[in-house]
C-alpha positions as CSV (number, residue, x, y, z in Angstrom):
1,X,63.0,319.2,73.3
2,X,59.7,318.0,75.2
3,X,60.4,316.0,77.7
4,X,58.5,312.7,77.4
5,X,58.6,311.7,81.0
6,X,60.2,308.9,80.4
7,X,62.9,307.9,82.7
8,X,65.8,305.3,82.6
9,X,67.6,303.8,85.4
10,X,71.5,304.7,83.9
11,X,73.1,307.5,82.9
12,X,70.3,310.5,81.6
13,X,70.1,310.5,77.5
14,X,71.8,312.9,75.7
15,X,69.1,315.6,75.2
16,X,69.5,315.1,70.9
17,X,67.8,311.5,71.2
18,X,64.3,311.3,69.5
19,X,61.5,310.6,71.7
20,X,60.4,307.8,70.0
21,X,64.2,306.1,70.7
22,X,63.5,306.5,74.0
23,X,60.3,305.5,73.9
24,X,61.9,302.3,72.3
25,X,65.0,301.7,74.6
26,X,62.9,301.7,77.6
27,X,60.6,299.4,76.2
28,X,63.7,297.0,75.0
29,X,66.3,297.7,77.7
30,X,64.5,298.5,80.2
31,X,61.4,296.3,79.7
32,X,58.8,298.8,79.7
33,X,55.3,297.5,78.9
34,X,53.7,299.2,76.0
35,X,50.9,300.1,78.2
36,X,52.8,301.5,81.2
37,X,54.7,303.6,78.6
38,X,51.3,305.0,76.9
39,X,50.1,305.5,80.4
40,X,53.7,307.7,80.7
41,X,53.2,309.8,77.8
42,X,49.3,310.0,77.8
43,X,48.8,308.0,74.8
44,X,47.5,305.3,73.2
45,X,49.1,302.2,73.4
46,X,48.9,302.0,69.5
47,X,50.7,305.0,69.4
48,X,53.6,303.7,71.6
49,X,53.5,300.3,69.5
50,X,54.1,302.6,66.5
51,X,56.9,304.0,67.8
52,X,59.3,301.2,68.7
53,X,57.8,299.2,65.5
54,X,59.3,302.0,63.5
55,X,62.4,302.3,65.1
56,X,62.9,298.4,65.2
57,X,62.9,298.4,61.5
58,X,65.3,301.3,60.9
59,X,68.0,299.3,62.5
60,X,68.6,297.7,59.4
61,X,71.0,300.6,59.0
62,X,74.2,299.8,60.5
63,X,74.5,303.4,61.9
64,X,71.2,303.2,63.7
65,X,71.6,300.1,65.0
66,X,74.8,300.9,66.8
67,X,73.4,304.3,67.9
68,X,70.7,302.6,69.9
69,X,73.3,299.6,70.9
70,X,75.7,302.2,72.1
71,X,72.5,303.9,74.2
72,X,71.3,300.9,75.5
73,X,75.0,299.9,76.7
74,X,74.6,302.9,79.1
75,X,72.9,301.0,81.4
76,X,75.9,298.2,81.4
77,X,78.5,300.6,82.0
78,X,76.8,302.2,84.7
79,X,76.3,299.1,86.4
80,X,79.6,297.5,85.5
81,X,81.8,300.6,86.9
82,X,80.5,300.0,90.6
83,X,82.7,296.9,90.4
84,X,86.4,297.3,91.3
85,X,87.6,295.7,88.3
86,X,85.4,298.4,86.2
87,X,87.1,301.5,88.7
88,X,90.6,300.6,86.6
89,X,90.4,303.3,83.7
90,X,92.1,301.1,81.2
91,X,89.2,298.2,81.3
92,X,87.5,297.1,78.3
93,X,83.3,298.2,79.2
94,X,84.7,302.1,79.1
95,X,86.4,301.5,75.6
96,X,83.0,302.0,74.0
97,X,82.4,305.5,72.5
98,X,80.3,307.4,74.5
99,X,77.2,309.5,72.7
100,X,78.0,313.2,71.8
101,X,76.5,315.6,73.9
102,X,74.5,318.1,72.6
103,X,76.8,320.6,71.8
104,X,78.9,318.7,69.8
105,X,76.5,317.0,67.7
106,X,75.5,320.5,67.2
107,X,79.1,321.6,65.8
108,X,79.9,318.7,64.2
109,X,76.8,319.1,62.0
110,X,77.1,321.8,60.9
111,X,80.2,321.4,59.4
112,X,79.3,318.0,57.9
113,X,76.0,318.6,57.1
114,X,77.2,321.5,54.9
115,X,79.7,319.0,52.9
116,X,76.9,316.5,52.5
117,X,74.9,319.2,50.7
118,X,77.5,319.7,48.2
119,X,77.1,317.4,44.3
120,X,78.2,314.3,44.4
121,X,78.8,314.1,48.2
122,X,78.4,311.1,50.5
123,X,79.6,310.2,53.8
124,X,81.3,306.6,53.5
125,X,81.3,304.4,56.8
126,X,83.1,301.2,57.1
127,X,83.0,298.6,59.5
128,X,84.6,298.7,62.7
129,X,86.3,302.0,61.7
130,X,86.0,305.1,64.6
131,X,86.1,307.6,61.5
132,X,83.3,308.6,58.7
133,X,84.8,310.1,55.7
134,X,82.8,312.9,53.7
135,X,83.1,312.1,50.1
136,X,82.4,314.3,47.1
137,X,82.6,312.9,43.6
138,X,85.0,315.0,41.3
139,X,83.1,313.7,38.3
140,X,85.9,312.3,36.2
141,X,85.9,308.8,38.1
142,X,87.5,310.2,40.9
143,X,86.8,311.5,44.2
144,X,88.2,313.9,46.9
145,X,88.0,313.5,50.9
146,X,86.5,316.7,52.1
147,X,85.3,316.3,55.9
148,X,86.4,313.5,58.6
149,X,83.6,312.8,61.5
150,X,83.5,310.7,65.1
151,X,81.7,307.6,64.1
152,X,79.2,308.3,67.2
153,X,78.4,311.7,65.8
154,X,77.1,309.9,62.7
155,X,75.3,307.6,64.3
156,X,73.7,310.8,66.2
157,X,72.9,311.5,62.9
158,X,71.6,309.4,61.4
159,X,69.2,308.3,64.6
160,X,67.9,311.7,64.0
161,X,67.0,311.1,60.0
162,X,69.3,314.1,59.1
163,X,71.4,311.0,56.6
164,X,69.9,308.0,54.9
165,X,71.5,304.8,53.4
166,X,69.7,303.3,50.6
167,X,71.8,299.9,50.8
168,X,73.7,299.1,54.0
169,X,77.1,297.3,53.2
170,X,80.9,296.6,54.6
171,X,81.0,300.0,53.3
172,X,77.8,302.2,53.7
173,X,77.6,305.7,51.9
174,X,75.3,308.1,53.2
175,X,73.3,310.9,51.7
176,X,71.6,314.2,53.5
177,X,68.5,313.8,53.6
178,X,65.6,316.8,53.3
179,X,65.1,316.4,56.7
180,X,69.0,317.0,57.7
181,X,69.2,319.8,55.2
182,X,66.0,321.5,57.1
183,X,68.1,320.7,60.2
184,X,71.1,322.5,58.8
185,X,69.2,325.9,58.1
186,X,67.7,325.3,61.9
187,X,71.3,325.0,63.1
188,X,72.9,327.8,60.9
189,X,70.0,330.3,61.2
190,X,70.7,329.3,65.6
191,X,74.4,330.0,65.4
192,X,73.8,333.5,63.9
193,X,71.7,334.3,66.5
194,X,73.8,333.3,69.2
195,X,76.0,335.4,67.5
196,X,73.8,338.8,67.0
197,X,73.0,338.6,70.8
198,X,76.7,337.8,72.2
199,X,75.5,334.8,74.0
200,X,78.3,332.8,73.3
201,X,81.9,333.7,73.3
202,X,83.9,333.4,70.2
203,X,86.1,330.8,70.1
204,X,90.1,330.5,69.0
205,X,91.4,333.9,67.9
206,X,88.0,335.5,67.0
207,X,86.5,337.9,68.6
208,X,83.6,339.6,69.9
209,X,84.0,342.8,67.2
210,X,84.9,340.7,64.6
211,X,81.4,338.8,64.8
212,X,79.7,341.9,64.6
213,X,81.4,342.8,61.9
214,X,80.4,339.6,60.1
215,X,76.9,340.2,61.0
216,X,77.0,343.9,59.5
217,X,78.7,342.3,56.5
218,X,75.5,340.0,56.0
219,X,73.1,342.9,56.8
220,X,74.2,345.1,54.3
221,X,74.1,342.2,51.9
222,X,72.1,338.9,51.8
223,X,74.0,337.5,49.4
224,X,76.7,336.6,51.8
225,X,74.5,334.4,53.8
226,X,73.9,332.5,50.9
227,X,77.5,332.8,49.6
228,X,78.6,330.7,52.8
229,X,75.9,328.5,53.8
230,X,73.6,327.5,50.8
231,X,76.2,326.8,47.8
232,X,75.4,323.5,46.9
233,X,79.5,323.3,45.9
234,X,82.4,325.4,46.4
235,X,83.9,327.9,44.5
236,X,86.9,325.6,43.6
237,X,84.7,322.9,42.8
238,X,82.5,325.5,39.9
239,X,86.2,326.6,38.5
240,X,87.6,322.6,38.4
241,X,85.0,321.8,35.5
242,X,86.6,324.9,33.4
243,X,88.5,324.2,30.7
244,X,91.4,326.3,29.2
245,X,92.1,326.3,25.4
246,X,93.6,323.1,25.3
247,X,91.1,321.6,26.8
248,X,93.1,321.5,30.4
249,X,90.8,321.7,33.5
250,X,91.9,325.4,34.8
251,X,92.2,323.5,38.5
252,X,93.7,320.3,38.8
253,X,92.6,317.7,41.7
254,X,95.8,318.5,43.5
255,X,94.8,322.0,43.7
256,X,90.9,321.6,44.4
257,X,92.3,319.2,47.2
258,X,94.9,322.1,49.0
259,X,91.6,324.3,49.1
260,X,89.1,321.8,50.6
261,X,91.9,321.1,53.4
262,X,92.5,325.0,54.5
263,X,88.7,324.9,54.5
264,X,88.8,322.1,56.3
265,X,90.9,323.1,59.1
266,X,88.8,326.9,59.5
267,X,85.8,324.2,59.9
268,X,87.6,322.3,62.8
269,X,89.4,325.6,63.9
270,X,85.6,326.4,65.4
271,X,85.8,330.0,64.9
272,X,82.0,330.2,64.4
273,X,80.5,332.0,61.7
274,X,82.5,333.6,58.7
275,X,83.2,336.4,60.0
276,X,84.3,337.9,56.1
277,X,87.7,339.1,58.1
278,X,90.7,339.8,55.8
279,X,94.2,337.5,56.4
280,X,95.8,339.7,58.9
281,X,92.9,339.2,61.3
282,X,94.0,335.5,61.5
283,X,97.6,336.1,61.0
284,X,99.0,339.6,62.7
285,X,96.5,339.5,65.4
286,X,96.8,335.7,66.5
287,X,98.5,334.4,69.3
288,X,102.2,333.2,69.4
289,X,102.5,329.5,67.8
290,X,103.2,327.9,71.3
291,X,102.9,324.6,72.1
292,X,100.6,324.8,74.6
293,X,98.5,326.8,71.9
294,X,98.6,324.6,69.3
295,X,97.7,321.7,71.6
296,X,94.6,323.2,72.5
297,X,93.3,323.3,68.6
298,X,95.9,322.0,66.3
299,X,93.2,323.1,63.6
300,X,94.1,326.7,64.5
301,X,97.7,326.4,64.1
302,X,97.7,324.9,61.1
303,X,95.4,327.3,59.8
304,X,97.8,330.4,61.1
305,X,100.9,328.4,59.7
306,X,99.0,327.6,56.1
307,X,97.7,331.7,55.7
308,X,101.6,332.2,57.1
309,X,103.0,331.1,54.6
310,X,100.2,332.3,51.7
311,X,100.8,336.0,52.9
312,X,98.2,338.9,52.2
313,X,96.6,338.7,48.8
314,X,97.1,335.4,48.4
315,X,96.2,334.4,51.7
316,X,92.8,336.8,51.2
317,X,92.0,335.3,48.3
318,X,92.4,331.5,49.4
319,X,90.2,332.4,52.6
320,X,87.2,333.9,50.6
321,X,86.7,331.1,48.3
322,X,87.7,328.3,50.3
323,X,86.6,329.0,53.5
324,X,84.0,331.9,53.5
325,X,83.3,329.9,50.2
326,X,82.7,333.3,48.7
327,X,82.3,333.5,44.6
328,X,85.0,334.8,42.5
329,X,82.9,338.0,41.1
330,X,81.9,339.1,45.1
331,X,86.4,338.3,45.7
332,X,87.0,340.8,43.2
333,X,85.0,343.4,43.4
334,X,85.7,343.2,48.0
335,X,89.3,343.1,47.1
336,X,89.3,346.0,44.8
337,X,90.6,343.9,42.0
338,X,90.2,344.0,38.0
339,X,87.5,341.8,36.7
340,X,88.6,338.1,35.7
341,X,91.7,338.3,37.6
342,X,90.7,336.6,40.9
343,X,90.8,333.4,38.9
344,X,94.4,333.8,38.2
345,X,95.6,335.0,41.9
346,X,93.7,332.0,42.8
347,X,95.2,329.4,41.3
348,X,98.4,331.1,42.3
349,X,97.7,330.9,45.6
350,X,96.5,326.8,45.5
351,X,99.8,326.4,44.0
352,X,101.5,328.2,47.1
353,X,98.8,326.2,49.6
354,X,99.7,322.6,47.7
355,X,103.7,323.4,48.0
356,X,103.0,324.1,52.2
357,X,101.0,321.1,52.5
358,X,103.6,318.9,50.5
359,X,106.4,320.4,53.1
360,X,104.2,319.6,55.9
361,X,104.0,316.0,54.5
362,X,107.4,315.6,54.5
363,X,108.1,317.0,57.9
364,X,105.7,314.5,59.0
365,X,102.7,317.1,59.8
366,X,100.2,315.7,57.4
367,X,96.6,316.1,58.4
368,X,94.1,314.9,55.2
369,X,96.3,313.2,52.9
């Protein structure tokens, strides 16, 4: 990002925030003149008056507005901690959320920047809530939860135009916007690369060989970049609107809902790129179940304990077209299997994922609900 030159007196901005916010917090919190700040960047004034105008009137969005509260608070903080009351850990000025850093604004999304891009999804924000909730509308009247956020990485988000509200409320809903969907095939198209060099190590139970594998995989055939990143819905969302003779939708919610929460958990498992790895990669070759494991990425273990219990074939099948979100044809024809019968193994499998969740529910290990 080019640096702007502008510099503030607290804590240095995470390097994600726009120019122009910075432009427009040292103006407001800082009290920057407009011309000493045009003299700093080697600009018009005019320009610089543009600038915070335009982000002054986008804090009409309740996100945005507490993005550049939570920014300007910085300064506050940094003061207010050279006081002794401020050095106890438990007092109130450090019980404001801190900004992401860059990295895990990155992360974050990508994985819910992918679920806004889906039909029908939104992510919901409530007042005075710490969590954003990814929405997708099932399209009869109902809806399923697909993706949970840090309210500070949405309001990252939104600072940076990647999601829009058209009509702020107690309860906001957001949209992607073509600017975060541009931002997603920037972010996407980064992470491979990162991954074709080996400049950053796999995380969890990947591995080094199996990301080239994945990267061979997508050489060999486009199609799977598109199969994982572009589908504007999943697999199980395409086979929920088919109907069976009697008119029965061939998946029920229930079932659509077991799929979106094993891909759920890969997503938070950060193993990086689909990898198109078969289920005794995750299973065979993962680490023992400890404690001290499954503290250091629950989303792991319960992605070990869910394929676990799934076993091969059915655990193959769940990871292709719920989490490598991989179409039903392209499951069939990797798995060696007869045509229209990955449909069938399928649902057998939900049925299998839906039972472990309900046992984890009632063992008091529920995750999504």
């Amino acid at each position: 990002m080019m640096d702007t030159g502008v510099k503030l007196p607290w804590d240095r901005l995470p390097d994600w925030v726009p120019d122009a916010a910075r432009v427009y917090l040292a103006h407001t919190e800082q009290g920057q003149s407009i011309r000493a700040l045009a003299r700093q960047e080697g600009c018009h004034a005019s320009t610089v008056l543009r600038q915070v105008r335009k982000i002054e009137t986008r804090r009409d969005d309740p996100l945005i507005d507490a993005a550049l509260s939570s920014l300007g608070a910085a300064r506050a903080i940094a003061l207010n901690r050279r006081t002794r009351k401020d050095r106890d850990p438990m007092n109130a000025a450090n019980q404001n959320p801190a900004p992401p850093d860059e990295l895990t604004l990155t992360r974050e999304a990508r994985r819910i920047l992918r679920r806004l891009c889906e039909s029908g999804a939104v992510l919901a924000v409530a007042a005075e809530m710490d969590k954003a909730v990814v929405v997708r509308d099932t399209g009869d009247g109902g809806s399923a939860r697909t993706g949970v956020v840090d309210v500070a990485v949405a309001e990252a988000m939104a600072l940076k135009g990647w999601i829009a509200c058209d009509a702020p409320a107690r309860i906001s809903r957001y949209r992607v916007t073509a600017s975060g969907r541009s931002a997603l095939s920037r972010l996407v198209a980064e992470q491979e690369n990162k991954v074709r060099g080996f400049a950053e190590a796999q995380a969890g139970f990947d591995s080094g060989r199996a990301a080239e594998v994945g990267l061979a995989e997508v050489e060999r055939d486009p199609r799977a970049r598109k199969n994982c990143y572009v589908l504007a819905e999943s697999p199980l969302t395409a086979l929920g609107r088919r109907r069976d003779k009697e008119g029965m939708p061939f998946l029920t919610e229930p079932l659509i809902a077991a799929g979106e929460r094993l891909r759920e958990d890969y997503e938070l498992a950060q193993l990086g790129p689909p990898t198109m790895q078969s289920w005794d990669h995750y299973v065979q070759t993962a680490p023992a179940d400890t404690a001290e494991a499954a503290g250091a990425n629950p989303a792991q273990a319960r992605l070990r304990s869910a394929l676990r219990d799934l076993g091969p074939g059915l655990g193959d099948v769940a990871l292709r077209c719920c989490c490598y979100l991989e179409g039903l044809e392209m499951t069939e024809k990797r798995l060696g299997w007869s045509a229209r019968s990955g449909k069938v193994v399928l649902r057998i499998a939900l049925q299998r994922l839906r039972r472990h969740y309900d046992e984890m529910s009632r063992q008091g290990g529920d995750f999504l609900g």
